[in-house]
MARLOMI-351099 format. One record per residue (C-alpha): residue number from 1; residue in three letters; chain; x, y, z. Coordinates in steps of 0.05 Angstrom, whole numbers, plus 32768, in hexadecimal, padded with zeros to 4 digits. Each point is the difference from the previous one (the first is absolute). Layout:
N
+------+------+------+------+------+------+
| gulo | vomi | kenu |   xx |   yy |   zz |
+------+------+------+------+------+------+
|  NUM |  ALA |    A |    X |    Y |    Z |
...
+------+------+------+------+------+------+
END
This chain:
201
+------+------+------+------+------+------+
| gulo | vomi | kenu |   xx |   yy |   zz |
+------+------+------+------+------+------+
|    1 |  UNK |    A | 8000 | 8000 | 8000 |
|    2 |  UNK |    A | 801B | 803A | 7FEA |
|    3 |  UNK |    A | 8007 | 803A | 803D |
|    4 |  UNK |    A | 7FD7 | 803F | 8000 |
|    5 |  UNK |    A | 8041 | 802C | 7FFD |
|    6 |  UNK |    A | 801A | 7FE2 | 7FCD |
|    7 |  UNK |    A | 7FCC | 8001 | 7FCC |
|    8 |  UNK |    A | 7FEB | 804E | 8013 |
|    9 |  UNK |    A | 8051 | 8003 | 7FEC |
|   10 |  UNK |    A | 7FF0 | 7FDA | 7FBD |
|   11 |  UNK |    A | 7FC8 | 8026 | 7FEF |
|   12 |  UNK |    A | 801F | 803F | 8006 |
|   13 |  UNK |    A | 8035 | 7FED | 7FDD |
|   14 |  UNK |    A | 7FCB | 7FE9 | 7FC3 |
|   15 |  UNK |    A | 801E | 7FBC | 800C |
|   16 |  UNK |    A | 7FE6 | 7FCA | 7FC6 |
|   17 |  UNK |    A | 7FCA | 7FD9 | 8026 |
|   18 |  UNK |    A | 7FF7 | 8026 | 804A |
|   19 |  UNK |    A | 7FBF | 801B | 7FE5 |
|   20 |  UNK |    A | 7FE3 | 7FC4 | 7FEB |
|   21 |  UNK |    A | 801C | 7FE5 | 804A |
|   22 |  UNK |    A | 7FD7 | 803B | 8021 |
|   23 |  UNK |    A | 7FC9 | 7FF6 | 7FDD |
|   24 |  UNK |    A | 7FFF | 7FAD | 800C |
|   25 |  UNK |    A | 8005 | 8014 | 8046 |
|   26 |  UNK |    A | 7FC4 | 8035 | 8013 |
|   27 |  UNK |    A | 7FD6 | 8001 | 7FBC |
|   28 |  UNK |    A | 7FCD | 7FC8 | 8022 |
|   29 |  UNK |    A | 7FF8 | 802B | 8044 |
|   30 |  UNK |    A | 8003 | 8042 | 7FE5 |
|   31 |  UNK |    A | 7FBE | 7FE6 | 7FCF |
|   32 |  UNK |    A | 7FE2 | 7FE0 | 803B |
|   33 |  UNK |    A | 800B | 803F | 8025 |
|   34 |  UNK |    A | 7FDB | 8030 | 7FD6 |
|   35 |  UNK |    A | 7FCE | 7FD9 | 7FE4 |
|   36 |  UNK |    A | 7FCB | 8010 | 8036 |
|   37 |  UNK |    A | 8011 | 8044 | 7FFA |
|   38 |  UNK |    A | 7FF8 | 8008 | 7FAF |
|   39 |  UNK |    A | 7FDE | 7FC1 | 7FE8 |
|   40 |  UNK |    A | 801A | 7FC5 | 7FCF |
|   41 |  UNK |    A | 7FF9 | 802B | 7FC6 |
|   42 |  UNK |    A | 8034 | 8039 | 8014 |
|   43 |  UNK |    A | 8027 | 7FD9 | 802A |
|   44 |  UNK |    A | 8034 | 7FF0 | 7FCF |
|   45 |  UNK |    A | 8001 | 8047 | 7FE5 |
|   46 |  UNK |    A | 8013 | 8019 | 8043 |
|   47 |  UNK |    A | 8034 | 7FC1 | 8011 |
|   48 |  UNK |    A | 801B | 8025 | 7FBC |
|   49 |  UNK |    A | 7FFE | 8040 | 8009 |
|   50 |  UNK |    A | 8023 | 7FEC | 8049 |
|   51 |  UNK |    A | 8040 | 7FE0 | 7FDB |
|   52 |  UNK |    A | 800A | 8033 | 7FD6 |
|   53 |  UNK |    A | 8004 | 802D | 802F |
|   54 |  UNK |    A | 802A | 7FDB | 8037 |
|   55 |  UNK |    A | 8033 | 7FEB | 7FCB |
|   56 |  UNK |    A | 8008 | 804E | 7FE6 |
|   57 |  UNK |    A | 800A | 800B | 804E |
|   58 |  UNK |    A | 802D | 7FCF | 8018 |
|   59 |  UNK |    A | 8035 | 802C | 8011 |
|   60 |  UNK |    A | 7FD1 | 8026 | 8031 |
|   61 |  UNK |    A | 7FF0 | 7FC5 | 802A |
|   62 |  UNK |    A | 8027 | 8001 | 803D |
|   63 |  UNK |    A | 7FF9 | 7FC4 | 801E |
|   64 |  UNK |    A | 7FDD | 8028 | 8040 |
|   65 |  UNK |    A | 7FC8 | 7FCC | 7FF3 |
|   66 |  UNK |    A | 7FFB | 7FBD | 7FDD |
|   67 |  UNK |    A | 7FFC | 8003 | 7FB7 |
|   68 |  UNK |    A | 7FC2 | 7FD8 | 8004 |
|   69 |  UNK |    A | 7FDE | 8044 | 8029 |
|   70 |  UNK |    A | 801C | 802E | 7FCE |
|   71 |  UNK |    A | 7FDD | 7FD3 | 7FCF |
|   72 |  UNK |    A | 7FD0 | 8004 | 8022 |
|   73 |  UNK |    A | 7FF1 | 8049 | 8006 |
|   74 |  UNK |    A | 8012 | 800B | 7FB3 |
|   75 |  UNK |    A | 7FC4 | 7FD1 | 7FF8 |
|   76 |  UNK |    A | 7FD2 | 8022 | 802D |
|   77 |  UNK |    A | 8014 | 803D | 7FE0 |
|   78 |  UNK |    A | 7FF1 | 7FE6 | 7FB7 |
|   79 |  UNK |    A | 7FBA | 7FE0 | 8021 |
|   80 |  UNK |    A | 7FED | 8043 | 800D |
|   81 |  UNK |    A | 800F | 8029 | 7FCA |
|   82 |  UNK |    A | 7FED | 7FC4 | 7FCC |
|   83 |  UNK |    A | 7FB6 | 8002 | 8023 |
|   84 |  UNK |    A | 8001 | 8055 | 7FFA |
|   85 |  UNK |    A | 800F | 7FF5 | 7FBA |
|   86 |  UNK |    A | 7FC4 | 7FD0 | 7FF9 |
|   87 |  UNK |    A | 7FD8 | 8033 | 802B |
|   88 |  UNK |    A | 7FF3 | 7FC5 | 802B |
|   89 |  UNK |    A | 8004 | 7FFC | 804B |
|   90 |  UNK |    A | 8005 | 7FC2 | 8030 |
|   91 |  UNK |    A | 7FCD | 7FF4 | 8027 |
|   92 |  UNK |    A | 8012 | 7FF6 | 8049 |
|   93 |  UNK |    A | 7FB5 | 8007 | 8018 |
|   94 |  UNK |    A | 800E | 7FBB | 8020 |
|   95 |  UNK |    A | 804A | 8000 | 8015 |
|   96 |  UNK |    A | 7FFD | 8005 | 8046 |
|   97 |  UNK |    A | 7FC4 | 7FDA | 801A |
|   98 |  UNK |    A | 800A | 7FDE | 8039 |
|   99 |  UNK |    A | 7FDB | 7FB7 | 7FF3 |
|  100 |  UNK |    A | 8018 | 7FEC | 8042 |
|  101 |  UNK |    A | 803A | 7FD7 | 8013 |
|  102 |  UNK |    A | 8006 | 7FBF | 7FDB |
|  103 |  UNK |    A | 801B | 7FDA | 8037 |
|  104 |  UNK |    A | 7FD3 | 8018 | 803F |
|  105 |  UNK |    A | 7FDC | 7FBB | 8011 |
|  106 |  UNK |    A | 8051 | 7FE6 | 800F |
|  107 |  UNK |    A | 7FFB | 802D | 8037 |
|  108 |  UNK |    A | 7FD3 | 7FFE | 8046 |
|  109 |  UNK |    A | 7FE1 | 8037 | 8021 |
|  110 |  UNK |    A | 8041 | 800B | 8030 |
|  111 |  UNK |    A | 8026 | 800F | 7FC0 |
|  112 |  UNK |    A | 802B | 7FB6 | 8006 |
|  113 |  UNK |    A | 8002 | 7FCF | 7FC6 |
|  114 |  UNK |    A | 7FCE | 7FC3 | 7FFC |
|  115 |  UNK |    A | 8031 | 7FDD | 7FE9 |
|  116 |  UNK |    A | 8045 | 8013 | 7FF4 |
|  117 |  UNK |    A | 8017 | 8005 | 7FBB |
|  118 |  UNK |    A | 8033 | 7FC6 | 7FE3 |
|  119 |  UNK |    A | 8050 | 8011 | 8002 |
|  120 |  UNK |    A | 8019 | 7FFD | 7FB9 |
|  121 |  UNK |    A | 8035 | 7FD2 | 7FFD |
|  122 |  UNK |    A | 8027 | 7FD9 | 7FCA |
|  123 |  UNK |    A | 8020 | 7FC8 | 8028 |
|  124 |  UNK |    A | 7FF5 | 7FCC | 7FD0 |
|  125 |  UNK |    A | 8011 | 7FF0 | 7FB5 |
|  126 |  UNK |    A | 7FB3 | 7FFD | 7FE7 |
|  127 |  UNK |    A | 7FEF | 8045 | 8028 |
|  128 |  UNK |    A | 8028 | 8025 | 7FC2 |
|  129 |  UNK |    A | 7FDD | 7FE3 | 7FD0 |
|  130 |  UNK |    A | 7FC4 | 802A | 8014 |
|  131 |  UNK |    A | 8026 | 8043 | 7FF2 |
|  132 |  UNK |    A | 7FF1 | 8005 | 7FB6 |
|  133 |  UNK |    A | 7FB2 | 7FF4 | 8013 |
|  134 |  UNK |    A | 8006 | 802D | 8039 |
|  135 |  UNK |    A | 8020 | 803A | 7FD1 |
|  136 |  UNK |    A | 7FC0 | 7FF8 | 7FD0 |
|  137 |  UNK |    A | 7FD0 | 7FFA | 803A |
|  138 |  UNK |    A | 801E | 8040 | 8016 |
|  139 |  UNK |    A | 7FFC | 8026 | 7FBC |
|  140 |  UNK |    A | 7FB2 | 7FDE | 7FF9 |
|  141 |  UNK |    A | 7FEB | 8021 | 8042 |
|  142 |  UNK |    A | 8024 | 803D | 7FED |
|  143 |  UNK |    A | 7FD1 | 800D | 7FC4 |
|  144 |  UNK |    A | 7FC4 | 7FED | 802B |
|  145 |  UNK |    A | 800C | 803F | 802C |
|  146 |  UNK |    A | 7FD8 | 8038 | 8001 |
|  147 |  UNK |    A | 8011 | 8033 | 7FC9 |
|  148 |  UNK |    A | 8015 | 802D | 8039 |
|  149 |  UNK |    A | 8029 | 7FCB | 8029 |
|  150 |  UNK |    A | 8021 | 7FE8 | 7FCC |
|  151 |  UNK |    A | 8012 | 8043 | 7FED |
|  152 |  UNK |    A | 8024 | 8016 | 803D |
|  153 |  UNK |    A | 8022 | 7FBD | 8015 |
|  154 |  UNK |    A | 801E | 8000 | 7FB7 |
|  155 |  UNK |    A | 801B | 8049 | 8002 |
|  156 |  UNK |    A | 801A | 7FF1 | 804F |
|  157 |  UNK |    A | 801E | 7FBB | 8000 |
|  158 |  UNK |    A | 800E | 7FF7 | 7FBA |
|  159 |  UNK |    A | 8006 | 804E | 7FE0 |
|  160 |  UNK |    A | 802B | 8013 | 8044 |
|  161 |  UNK |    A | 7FD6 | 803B | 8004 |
|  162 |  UNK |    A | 8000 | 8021 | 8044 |
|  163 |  UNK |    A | 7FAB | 8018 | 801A |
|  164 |  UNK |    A | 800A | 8045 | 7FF3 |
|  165 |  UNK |    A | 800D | 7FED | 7FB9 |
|  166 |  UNK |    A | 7FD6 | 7FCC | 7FFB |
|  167 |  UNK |    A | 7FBB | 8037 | 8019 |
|  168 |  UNK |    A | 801A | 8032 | 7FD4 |
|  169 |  UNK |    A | 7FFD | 7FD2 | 7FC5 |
|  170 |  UNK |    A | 7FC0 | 7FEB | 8010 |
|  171 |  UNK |    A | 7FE5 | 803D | 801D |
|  172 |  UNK |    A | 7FF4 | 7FDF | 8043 |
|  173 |  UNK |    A | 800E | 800E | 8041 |
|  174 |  UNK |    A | 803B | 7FCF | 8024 |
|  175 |  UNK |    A | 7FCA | 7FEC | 802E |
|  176 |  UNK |    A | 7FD6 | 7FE6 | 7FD0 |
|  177 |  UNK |    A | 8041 | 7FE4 | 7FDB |
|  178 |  UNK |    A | 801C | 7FE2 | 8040 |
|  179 |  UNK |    A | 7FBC | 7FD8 | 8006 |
|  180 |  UNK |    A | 7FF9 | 7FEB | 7FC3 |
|  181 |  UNK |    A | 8043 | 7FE1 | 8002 |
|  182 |  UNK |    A | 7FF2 | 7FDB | 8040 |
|  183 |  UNK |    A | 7FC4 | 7FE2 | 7FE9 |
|  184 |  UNK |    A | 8023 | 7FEC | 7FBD |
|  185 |  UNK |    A | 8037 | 7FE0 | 8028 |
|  186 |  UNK |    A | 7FD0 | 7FDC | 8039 |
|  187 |  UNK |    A | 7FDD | 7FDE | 7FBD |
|  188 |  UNK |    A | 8046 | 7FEE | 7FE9 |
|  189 |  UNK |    A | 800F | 7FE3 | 803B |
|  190 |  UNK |    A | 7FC0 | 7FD7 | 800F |
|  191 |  UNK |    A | 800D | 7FE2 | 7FB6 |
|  192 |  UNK |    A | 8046 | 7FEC | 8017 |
|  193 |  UNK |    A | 7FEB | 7FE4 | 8041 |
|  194 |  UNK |    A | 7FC1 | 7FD9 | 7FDB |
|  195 |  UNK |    A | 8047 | 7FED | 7FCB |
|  196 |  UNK |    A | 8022 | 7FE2 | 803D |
|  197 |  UNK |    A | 7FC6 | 7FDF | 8026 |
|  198 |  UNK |    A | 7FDF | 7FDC | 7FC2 |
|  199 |  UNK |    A | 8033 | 8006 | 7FCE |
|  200 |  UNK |    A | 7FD7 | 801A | 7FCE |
|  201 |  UNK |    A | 7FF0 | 8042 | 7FE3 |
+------+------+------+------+------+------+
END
């Protein structure tokens, strides 16, 4: 695998192949990333748009952040100004609601667990065998989120975006953003634990 450092190097040095490296790398997230915000049909335009861009402006990047985030907010960026251009706006009527925590009935009145949830462990040979259908359990409950949820835990966890950034993106406050990412990674969690008790997805 081919270090962050050194392909940043490569690409600004127009190195034969580092673009089609970067690209290899963060063209699946950075689609997954923005199609909720734009929809299927300008998703591509903006992923685009977003390389474009970040390759005419490698030699700004700084490495203050992870190139992935400055992807990131070059794609954001593009979102928005690709959806002005269509004189369309997201709608976040819905991002935000608060359907309730997905994984209250685990808990009693008192606050303590029913039951306590499984300790991941790989102590035997079959136990990583399960990894590959753990990683597409993972990215299947991903897409199930709410818009909204899947919004936020994709710009924090994966995008590296801090909440400020993340509820000025989304025009939303970091309360709001801050819940929404708990209840997107309570529902992650209670897939993992259901991963681990019954072994399926």
């Amino acid at each position: 695998m081919i270090e962050e450092s050194a392909l940043i190097e490569d690409l600004r040095n127009q190195k034969p192949g580092a673009a089609e490296i970067a690209v290899s790398l963060h063209q699946g997230f950075l689609l997954m990333m923005v199609k909720p915000l734009v929809g299927e049909d300008l998703a591509n335009d903006v992923i685009q748009n977003t390389w474009i861009k970040a390759l005419a402006a490698i030699n700004t990047f700084e490495g203050r952040s992870q190139f992935r985030t400055w992807l990131t907010r070059i794609a954001l960026n593009e979102a928005k100004a690709l959806l002005r251009k269509h004189h369309r706006e997201t709608s976040l009527e819905s991002w935000g609601e608060d359907i309730g925590s997905p994984i209250a009935n685990r808990f009693k009145e008192s606050g303590a667990w029913q039951t306590l949830p499984h300790t991941w462990h790989h102590d035997t040979p079959d136990s990583f065998l399960t990894e590959a259908e753990l990683q597409e359990c993972i990215t299947k409950h991903l897409h199930r989120l709410p818009l909204a949820q899947r919004g936020v835990i994709m710009l924090r966890e994966l995008g590296g975006l801090g909440f400020a950034e993340i509820a000025d993106e989304l025009a939303m406050s970091e309360g709001n953003i801050r819940v929404l990412l708990h209840r997107a990674r309570q529902t992650m969690h209670s897939m993992l634990n259901h991963f681990e008790e019954e072994g399926t997805c």
